[in-house]
N, C-alpha and C positions, 0 to 999 in steps of 0.2 A: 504494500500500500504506500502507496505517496501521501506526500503534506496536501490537506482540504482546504480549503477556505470558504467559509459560509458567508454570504451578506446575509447580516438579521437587521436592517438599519430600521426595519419596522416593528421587532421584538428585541426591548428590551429584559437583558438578564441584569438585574438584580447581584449585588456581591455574591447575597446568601446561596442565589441560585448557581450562580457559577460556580462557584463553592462547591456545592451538593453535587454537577454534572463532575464534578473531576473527581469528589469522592466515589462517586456511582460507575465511574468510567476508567477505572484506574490502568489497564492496558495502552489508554492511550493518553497523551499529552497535551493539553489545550492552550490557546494562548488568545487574547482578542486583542483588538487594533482600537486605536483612541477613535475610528470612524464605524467601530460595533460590527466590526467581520471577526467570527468567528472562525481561528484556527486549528484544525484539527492533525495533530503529528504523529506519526507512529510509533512504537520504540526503535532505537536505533540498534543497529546490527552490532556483531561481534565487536570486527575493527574499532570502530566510531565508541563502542562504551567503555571500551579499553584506555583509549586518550581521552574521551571525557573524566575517566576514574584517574585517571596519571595526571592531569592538568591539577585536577582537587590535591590529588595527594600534594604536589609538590606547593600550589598554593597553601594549601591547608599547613605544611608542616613549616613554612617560610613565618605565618599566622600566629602557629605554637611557639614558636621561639620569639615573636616580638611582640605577641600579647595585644597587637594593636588596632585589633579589630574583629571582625567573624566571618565565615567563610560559609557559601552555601554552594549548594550543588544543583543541578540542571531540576530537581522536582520542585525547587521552589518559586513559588509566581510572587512576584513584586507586581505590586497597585502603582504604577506611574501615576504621577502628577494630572498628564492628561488623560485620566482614563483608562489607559490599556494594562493590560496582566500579561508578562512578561518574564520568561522565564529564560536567563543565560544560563550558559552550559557551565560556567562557574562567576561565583560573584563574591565580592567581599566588600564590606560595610564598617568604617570607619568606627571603634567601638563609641564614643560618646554621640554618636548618631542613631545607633541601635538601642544604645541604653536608655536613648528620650523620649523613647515608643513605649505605648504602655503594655502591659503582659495581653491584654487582647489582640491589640495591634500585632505584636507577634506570634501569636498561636496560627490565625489565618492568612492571608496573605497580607505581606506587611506595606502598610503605606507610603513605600518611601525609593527612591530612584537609587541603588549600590552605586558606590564608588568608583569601581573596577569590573568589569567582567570582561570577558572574553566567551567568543561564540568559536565552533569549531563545525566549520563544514562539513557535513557527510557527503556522503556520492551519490542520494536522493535530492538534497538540499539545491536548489537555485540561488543564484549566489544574488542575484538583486534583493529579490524579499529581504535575504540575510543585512546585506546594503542599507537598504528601509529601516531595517530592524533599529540596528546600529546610529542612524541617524536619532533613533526614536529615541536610544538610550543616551546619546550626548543633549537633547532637545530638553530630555526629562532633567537634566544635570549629572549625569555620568562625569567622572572626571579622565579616568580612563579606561582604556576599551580597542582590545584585540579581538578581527577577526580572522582565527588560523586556518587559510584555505588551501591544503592538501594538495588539491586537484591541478591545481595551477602554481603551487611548491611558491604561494607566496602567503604575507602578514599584511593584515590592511590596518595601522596604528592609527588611532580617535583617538582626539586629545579635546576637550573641553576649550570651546570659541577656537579654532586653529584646523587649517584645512586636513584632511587626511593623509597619512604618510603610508605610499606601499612600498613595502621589503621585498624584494625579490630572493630566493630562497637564503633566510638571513639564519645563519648561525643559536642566536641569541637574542632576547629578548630582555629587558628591563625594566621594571617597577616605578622607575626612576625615582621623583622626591615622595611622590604619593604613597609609593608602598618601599621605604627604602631597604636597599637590600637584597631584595627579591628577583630573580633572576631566574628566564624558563629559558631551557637548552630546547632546541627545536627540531634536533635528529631524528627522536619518537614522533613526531608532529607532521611534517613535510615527506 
């Protein structure tokens, strides 16, 4: 199955409702667009969950050691600013940014635009939507934002108000001031 996209511009769902379709639908992965298209995604294949789970790891352990924020993985949907439910393939959130959400706010999809993510192409994935995506995440106030496209052994780097930077099969990647320190090798990647 490929990626859906439903127009519902004349049904609206409701947080609770979206909520409940993704509790109720858990084989597959949803996401909506700030103009109420509903996306519908499949799980991804072997390859693709393998670099999705290594991206987190090495995010995640970079995380542990600086204590300076929190790390989520591709099941979590962020409530953008404009409206849309949003789920990067990894993200991480500034810790007194997450701390100022209340415990509800965090239980269900949390109200608030991550830091950093990065998206990581599959060999299903069109790489505009992905494009869109990304725009939508710097739009919301993303500060920074990798997207790693395989297919074409290149890094499309989003930076907050700054035009986009593409890498053509780049070695390494850096966190720079935002996440200092952190650094993704990109052999497993491309």
């Amino acid at each position: 199955m490929n990626t859906v996209t439903l127009n519902l511009d004349t049904i609206l769902l409701t947080d609770e409702q979206f909520y409940q379709l993704c509790q109720n639908n858990r084989e597959f992965n949803f996401e909506t667009t700030a103009n109420g298209e509903l996306i519908i995604m499949p799980p991804v294949g072997g390859e693709s969950g393998n670099r999705e789970a290594e991206l987190i790891i090495d995010l995640g352990l970079w995380n542990r050691q600086t204590a300076l924020g929190y790390t989520f993985s591709s099941s979590t949907i962020f409530k953008l600013p404009n409206g849309a439910k949003r789920s990067p393939d990894a993200a991480w959130i500034r810790r007194e940014r997450w701390e100022a959400l209340t415990p509800e706010q965090r239980r269900k999809f949390p109200p608030i635009a991550p830091d950093f993510v990065i998206e990581l192409r599959s060999a299903t994935d069109d790489l505009q939507p992905l494009r869109d995506k990304m725009q939508e995440y710097m739009d919301a106030g993303v500060q920074l934002a990798w997207l790693i496209n395989p297919q074409q052994q290149q890094v499309e780097i989003y930076r907050w108000g700054q035009p986009v930077e593409i890498l053509n099969l780049p070695t390494e990647l850096s966190g720079e001031t935002l996440l200092p320190g952190f650094s993704l090798t990109l052999s497993a990647y491309l």
